[in-house]
Structure formats: structure tokens, C-alpha cells
C-alpha positions as CSV (number, residue, x, y, z in Angstrom):
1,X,112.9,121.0,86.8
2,X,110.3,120.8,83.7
3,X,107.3,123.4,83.1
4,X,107.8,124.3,86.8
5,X,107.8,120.9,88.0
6,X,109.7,119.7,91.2
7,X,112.6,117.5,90.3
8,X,110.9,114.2,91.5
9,X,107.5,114.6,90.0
10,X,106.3,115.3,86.2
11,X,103.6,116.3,84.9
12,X,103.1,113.2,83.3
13,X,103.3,111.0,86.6
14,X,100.1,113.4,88.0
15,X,98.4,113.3,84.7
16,X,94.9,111.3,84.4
17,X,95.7,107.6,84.0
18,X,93.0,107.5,80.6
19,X,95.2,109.8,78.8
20,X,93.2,112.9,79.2
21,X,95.1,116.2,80.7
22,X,94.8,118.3,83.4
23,X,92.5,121.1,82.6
24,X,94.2,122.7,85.9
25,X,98.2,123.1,85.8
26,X,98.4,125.3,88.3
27,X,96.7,123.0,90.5
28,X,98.6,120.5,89.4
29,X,102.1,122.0,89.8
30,X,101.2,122.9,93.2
31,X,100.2,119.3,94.4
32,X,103.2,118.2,92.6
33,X,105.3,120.6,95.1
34,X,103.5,119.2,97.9
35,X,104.4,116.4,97.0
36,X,107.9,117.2,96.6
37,X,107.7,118.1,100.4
38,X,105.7,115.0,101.4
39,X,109.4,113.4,99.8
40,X,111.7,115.2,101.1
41,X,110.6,114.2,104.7
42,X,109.8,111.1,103.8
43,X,113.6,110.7,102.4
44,X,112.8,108.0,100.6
45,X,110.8,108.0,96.5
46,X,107.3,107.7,96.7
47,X,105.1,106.2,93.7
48,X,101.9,108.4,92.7
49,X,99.2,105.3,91.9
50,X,96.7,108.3,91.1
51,X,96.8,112.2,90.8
52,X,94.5,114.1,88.1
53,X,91.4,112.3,87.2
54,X,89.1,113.4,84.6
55,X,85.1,113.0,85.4
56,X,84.7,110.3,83.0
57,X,87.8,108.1,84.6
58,X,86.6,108.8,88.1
59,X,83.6,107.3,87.4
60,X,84.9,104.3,85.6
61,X,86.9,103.7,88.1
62,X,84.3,103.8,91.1
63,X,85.7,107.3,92.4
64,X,83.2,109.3,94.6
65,X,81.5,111.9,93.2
66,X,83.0,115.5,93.9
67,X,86.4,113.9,94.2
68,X,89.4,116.2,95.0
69,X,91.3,113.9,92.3
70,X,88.8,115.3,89.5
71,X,90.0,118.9,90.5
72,X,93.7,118.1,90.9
73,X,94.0,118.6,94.4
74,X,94.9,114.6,95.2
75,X,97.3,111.9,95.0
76,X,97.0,109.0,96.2
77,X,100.5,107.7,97.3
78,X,102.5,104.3,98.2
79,X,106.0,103.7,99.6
80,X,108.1,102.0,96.2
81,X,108.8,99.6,98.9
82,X,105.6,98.7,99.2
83,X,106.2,97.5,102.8
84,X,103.6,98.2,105.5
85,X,106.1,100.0,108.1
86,X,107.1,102.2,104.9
87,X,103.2,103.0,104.5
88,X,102.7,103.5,108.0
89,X,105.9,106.0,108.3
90,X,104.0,107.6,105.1
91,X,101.2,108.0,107.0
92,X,102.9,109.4,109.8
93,X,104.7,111.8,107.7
94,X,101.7,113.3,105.5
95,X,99.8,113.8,108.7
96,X,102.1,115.3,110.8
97,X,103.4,117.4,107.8
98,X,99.4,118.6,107.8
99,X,99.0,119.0,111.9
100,X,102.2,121.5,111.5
101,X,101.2,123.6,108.5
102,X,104.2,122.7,106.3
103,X,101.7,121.2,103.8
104,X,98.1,122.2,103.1
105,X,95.4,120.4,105.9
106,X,93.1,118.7,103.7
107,X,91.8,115.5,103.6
108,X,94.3,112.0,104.6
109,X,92.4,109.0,103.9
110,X,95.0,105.4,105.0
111,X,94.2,102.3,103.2
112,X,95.7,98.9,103.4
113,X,98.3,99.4,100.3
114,X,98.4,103.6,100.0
115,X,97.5,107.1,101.6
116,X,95.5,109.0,99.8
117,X,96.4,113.2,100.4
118,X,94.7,115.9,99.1
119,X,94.8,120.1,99.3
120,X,90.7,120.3,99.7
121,X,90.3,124.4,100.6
122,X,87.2,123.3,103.1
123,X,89.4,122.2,106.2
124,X,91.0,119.1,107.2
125,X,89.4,115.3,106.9
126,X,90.5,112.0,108.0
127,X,89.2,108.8,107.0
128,X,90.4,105.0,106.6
129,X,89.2,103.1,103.7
């Protein structure tokens, strides 16, 4: 385990793509544990695509606006597989790890290649993309 990191995500992995750091560790270390659980039922590694995003990354990138990735409360997630029954048991796994409390309820989005999960405080949200 390093800086308080679970032993199958860094700091690094959750870090802004650009470069820039996290201007929230604690936030960060704690979606990095969630994420840790997210694996551990899963039972198989997951690949982060995005975690931390600064402001100016998010909007090159097309993020929306008060993105949960800009506060370090997201990830979005993909099976290393990359095959659609592993994204689907991803799925399955996030959201019923939400519906049962053993992860924060925030917002699942499903998408054609990932999940996105996040630890938004203002109640659940679902969406597909």
C-alpha cells in the first residue's frame, strides 16, 4: 500500500491524464478504496480510463460542466478484458454494490465500452450514454 493507497490502485492511475495533480487526496484515496471494493467483487482487474480531472482537461476533453471527475469523486472504469459480458458483469456489480450500501450511491452512467461510477454526496443517478 503507498501514501494510503489500496494495493490495486495508485495515486498515479487516478491522477488527471494532463499531468496536473489532485488538489483533493483525501478524495482521491477514498475513490481509490471504492474502487478497491468495486475489484474485489468484481474478482477480476479493472483498468481506470479516467479518475481526477482538472477544469482545464475536462473541458478539453468535452466533460460536462460540474463534473464529479473535476472534484475527484469519479472513475470511469472498463473490464481489461474489454469484452461486453465482462462490462455488463461490471455494470451489474457497481450497481448492486450501490443498491446494497457497500459503496457510496452516487451517480452510474453505462456506456458502450465503460461504466462510469462516481461518490456524488447529492443521492443516487443513473444514466446511459
Amino acid at each position: 500500500m503507498s501514501q494510503g493507497f489500496p494495493p490495486n490502485f495508485s495515486e498515479a492511475e487516478l491522477n488527471c491524464n494532463s499531468g496536473a495533480e489532485c488538489p483533493y487526496p483525501d478524495r482521491l484515496r477514498h475513490l481509490a478504496w471504492t474502487l478497491q471494493t468495486i475489484r474485489e467483487y468484481y474478482g477480476k482487474p479493472i483498468r481506470v480510463n479516467s479518475g481526477y480531472r482538472s477544469p482545464e482537461h475536462n473541458a478539453k476533453i468535452g466533460g460536462v460542466r460540474n463534473s464529479q471527475h473535476v472534484q475527484a469523486l469519479a472513475a470511469d472504469l472498463t473490464p481489461t478484458t474489454g469484452e461486453t459480458k465482462d462490462l455488463n458483469r461490471l455494470i451489474a456489480v457497481v450497481s448492486g454494490l450501490a443498491a446494497t450500501g457497500k459503496i457510496p450511491n452516487g451517480g452510474i452512467g453505462t456506456y458502450k465500452t465503460f461504466v462510469h461510477y462516481d461518490m456524488r454526496p447529492n443521492g443516487p443517478a443513473r444514466w446511459k450514454g
